[in-house]
C-alpha positions as CSV (number, residue, x, y, z in Angstrom):
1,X,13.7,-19.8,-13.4
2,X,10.8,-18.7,-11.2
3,X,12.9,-18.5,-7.9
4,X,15.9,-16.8,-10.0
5,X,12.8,-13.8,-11.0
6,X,12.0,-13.5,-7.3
7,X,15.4,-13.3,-6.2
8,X,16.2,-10.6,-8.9
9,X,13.1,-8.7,-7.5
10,X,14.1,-8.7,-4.3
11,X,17.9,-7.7,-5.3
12,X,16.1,-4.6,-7.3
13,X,13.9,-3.7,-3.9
14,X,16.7,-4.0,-1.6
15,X,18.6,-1.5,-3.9
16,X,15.6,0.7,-4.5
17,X,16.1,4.2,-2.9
18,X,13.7,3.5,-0.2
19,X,16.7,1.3,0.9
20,X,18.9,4.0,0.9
21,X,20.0,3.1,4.6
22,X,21.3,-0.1,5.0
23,X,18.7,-3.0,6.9
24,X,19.2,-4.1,10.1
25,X,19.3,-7.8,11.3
26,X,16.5,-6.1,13.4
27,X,14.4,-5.1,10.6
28,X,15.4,-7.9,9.1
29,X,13.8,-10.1,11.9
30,X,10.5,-7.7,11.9
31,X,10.2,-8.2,8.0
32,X,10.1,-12.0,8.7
33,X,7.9,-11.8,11.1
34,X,5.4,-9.4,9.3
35,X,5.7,-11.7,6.3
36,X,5.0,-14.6,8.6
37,X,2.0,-12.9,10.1
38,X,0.8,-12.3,6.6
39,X,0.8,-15.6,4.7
40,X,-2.3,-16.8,3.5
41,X,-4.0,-13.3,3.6
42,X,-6.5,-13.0,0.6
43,X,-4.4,-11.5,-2.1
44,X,-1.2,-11.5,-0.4
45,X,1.4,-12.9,-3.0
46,X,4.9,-13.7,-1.6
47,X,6.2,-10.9,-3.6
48,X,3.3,-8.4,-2.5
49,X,3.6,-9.7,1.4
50,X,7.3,-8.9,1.2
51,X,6.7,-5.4,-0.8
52,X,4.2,-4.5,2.4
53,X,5.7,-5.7,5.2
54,X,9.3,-3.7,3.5
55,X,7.0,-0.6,3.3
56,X,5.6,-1.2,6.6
57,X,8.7,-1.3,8.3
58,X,10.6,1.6,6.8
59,X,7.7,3.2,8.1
60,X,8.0,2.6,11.5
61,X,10.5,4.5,13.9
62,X,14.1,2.6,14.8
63,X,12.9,2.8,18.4
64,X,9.6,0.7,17.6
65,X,9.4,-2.2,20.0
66,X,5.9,-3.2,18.7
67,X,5.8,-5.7,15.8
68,X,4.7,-4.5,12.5
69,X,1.5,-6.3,12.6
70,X,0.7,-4.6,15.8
71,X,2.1,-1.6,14.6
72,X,-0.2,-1.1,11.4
73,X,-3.5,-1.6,13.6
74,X,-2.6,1.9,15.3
75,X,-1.6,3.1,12.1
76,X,-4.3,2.6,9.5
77,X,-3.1,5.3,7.0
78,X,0.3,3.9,6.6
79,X,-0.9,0.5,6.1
80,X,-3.3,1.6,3.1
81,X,-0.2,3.3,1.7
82,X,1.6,0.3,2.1
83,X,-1.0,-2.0,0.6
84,X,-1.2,0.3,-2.5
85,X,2.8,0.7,-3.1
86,X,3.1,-3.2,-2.8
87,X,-0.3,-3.6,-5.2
88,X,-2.1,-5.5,-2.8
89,X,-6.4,-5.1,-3.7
């Protein structure tokens, strides 16, 4: 049941107007990465990691060729506005 809840969350996000344009196997491969980069982080649940690291990279110009974890060290502000829209304290 849990893993049916996180899928229908995700299915909601992905459909949420901030995925008004359609994802990229490239942001998809960013995403993953961020999420990988992220694991274990004090407070980070799976579901807030993936929240942030969505946020993060819809942020982030198409051109970007730094990964979001290098990206959000050079970009402070986004990252807390990130951290708040995915609830991460």
């Amino acid at each position: 049941m849990k893993k049916f809840a996180c899928a229908m969350l995700f299915a909601l996000a992905l459909t949420s107007p901030a995925f008004a344009q359609k994802m990229t196997s490239d942001d998809l491969k960013w995403i993953n990465q961020c999420i990988s980069d992220n694991k274990g982080e004090e407070g980070g649940t799976p579901d807030i990691i993936r929240a942030y690291c969505i946020c993060m990279n819809e942020k982030m110009d198409d051109n970007e060729t730094r990964s979001v974890t290098q990206w959000e060290k050079a970009n402070p502000e986004a990252q807390q506005d990130c951290e708040k829209k995915a609830g991460w304290k």
